[in-house]
TORPA-4810 file (N, C-alpha, C, O; in nm, 3 decimals):
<nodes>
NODE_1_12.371_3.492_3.623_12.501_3.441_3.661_12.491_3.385_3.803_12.448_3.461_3.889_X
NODE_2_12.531_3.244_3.842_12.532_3.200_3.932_12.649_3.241_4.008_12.738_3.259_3.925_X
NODE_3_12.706_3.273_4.162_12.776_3.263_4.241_12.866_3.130_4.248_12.795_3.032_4.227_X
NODE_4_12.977_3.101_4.267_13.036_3.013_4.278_13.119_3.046_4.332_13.166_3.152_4.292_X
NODE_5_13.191_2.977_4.459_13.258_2.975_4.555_13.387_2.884_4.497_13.378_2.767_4.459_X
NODE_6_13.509_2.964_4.499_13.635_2.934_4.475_13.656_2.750_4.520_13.701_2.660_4.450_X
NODE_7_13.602_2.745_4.663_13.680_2.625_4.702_13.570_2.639_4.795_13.581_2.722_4.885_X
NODE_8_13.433_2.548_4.784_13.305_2.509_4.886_13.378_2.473_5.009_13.345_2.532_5.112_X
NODE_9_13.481_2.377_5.015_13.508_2.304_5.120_13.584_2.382_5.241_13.578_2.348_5.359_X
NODE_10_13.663_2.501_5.186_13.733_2.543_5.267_13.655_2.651_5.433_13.566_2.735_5.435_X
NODE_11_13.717_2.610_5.515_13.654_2.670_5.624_13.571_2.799_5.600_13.453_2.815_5.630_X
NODE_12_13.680_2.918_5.520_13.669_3.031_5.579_13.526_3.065_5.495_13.442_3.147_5.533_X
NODE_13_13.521_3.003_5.402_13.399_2.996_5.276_13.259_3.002_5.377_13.170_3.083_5.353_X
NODE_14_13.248_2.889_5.513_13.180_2.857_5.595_13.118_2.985_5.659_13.005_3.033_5.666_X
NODE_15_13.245_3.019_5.702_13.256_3.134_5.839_13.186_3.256_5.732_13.097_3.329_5.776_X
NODE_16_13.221_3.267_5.628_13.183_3.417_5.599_12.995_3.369_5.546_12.890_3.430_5.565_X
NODE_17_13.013_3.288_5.503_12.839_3.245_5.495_12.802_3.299_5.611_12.764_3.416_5.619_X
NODE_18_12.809_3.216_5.717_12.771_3.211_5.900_12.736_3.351_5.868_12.618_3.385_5.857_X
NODE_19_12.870_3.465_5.849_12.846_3.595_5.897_12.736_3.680_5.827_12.668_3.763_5.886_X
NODE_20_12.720_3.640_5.651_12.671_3.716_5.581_12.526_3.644_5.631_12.440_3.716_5.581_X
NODE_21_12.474_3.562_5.688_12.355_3.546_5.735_12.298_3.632_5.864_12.197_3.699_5.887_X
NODE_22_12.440_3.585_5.950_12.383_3.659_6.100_12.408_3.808_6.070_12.326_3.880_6.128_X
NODE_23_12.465_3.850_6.023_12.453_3.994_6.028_12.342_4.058_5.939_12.303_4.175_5.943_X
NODE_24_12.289_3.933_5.836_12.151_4.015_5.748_12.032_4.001_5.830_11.935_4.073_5.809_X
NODE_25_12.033_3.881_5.956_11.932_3.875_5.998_11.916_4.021_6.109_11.805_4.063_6.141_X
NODE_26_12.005_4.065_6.142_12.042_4.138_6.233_11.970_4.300_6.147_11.966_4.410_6.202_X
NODE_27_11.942_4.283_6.069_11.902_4.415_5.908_12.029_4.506_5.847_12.010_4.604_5.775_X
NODE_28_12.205_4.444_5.897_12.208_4.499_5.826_12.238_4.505_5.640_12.264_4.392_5.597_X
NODE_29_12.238_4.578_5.569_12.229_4.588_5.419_12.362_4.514_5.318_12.478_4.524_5.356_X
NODE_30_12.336_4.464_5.229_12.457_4.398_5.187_12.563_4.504_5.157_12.664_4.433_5.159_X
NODE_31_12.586_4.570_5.143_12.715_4.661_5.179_12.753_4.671_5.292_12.873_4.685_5.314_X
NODE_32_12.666_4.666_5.389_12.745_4.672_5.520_12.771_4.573_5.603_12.815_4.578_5.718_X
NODE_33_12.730_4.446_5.512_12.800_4.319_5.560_12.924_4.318_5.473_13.033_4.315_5.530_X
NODE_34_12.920_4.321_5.335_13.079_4.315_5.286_13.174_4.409_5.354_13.289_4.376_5.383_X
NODE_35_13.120_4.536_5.380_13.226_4.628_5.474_13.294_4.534_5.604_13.411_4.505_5.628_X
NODE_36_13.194_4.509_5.660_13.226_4.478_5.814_13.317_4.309_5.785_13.396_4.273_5.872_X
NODE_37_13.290_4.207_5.640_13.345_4.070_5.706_13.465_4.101_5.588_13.553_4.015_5.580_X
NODE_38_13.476_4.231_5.486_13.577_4.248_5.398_13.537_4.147_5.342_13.578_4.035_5.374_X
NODE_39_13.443_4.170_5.239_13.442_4.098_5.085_13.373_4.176_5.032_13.313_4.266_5.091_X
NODE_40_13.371_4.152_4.895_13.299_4.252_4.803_13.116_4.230_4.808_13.062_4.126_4.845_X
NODE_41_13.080_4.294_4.783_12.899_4.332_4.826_12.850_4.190_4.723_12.788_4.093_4.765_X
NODE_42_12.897_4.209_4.583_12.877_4.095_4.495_12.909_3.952_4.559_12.848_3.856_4.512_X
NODE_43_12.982_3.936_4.642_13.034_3.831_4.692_12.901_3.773_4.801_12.846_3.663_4.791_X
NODE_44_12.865_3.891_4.914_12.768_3.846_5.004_12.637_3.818_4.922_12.565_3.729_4.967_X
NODE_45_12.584_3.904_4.769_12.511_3.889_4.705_12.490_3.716_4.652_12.386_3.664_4.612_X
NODE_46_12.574_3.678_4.662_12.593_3.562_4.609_12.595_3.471_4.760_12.529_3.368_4.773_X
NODE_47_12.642_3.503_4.818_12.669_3.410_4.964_12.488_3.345_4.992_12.429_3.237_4.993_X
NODE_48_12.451_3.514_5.013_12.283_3.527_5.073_12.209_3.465_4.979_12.107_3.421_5.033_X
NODE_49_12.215_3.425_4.794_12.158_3.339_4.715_12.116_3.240_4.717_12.004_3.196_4.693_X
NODE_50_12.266_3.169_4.766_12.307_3.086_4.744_12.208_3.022_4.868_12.113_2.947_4.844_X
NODE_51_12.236_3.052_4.962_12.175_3.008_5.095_12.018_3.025_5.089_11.949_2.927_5.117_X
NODE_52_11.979_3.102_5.067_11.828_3.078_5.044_11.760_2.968_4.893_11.651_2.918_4.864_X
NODE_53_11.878_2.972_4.839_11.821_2.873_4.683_11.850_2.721_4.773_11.781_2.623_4.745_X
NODE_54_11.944_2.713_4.866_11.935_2.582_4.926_11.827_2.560_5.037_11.782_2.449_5.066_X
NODE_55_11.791_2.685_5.099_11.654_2.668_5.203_11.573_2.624_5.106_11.572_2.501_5.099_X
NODE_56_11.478_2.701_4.999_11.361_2.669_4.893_11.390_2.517_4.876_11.297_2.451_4.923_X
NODE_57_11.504_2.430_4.816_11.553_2.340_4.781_11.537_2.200_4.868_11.515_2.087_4.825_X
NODE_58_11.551_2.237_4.982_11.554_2.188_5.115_11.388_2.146_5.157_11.341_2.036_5.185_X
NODE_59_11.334_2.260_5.149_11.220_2.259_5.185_11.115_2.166_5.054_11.060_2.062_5.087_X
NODE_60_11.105_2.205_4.952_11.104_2.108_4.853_11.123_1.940_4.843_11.044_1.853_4.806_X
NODE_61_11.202_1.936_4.871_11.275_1.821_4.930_11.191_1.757_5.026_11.120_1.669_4.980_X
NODE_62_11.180_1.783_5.168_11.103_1.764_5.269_10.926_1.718_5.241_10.851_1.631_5.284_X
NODE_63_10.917_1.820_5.156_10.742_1.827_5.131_10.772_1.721_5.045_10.659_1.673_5.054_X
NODE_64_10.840_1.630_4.956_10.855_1.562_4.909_10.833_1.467_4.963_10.727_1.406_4.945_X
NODE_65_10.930_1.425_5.045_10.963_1.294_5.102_10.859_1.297_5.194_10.849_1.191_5.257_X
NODE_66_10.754_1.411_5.232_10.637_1.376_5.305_10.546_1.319_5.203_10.543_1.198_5.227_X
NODE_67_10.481_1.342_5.117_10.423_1.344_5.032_10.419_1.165_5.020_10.323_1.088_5.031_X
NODE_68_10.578_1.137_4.993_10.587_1.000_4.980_10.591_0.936_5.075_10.595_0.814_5.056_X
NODE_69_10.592_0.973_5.183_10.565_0.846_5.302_10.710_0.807_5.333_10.723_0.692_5.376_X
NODE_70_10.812_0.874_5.319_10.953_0.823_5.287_10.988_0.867_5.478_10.960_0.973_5.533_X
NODE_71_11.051_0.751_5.539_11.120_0.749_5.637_11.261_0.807_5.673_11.363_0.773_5.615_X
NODE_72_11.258_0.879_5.753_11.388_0.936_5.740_11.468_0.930_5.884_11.398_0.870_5.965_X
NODE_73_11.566_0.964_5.928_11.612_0.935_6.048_11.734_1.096_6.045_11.835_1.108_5.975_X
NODE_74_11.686_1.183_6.129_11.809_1.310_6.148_11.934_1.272_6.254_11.942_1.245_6.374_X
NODE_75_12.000_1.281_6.173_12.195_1.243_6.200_12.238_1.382_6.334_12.352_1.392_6.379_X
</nodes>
């Protein structure tokens, strides 16, 4: 089952990503990030997925467009 976020666009969707990252990098455990930003553990489970299936994705991507010689310009 994939994670899916009610409404991607909305800010707070942002902010609680932001948190469920900085506070995992920080060690602590997905329960005690849903405790501390109030969402359910399943929820950060999905936050922290989600965000690393777009790093792999990302990175993929990159080795790609090296691969091909493809020009790029960062915004």
């Amino acid at each position: 089952m994939t994670f899916q976020l009610k409404n991607p666009r909305d800010p707070r969707s942002s902010m609680k990503l932001n948190g469920c990252l900085e506070l995992r990098k920080k060690g602590l455990r997905q329960n005690e990030i849903a405790s501390r930003l109030k969402i359910s553990q399943p929820a950060v489970s999905g936050f922290l997925s989600n965000a690393l299936r777009k790093i792999r994705d990302s990175k993929k991507t990159m080795k790609l467009v090296e691969e091909l010689g493809i020009e790029y310009g960062e915004e």
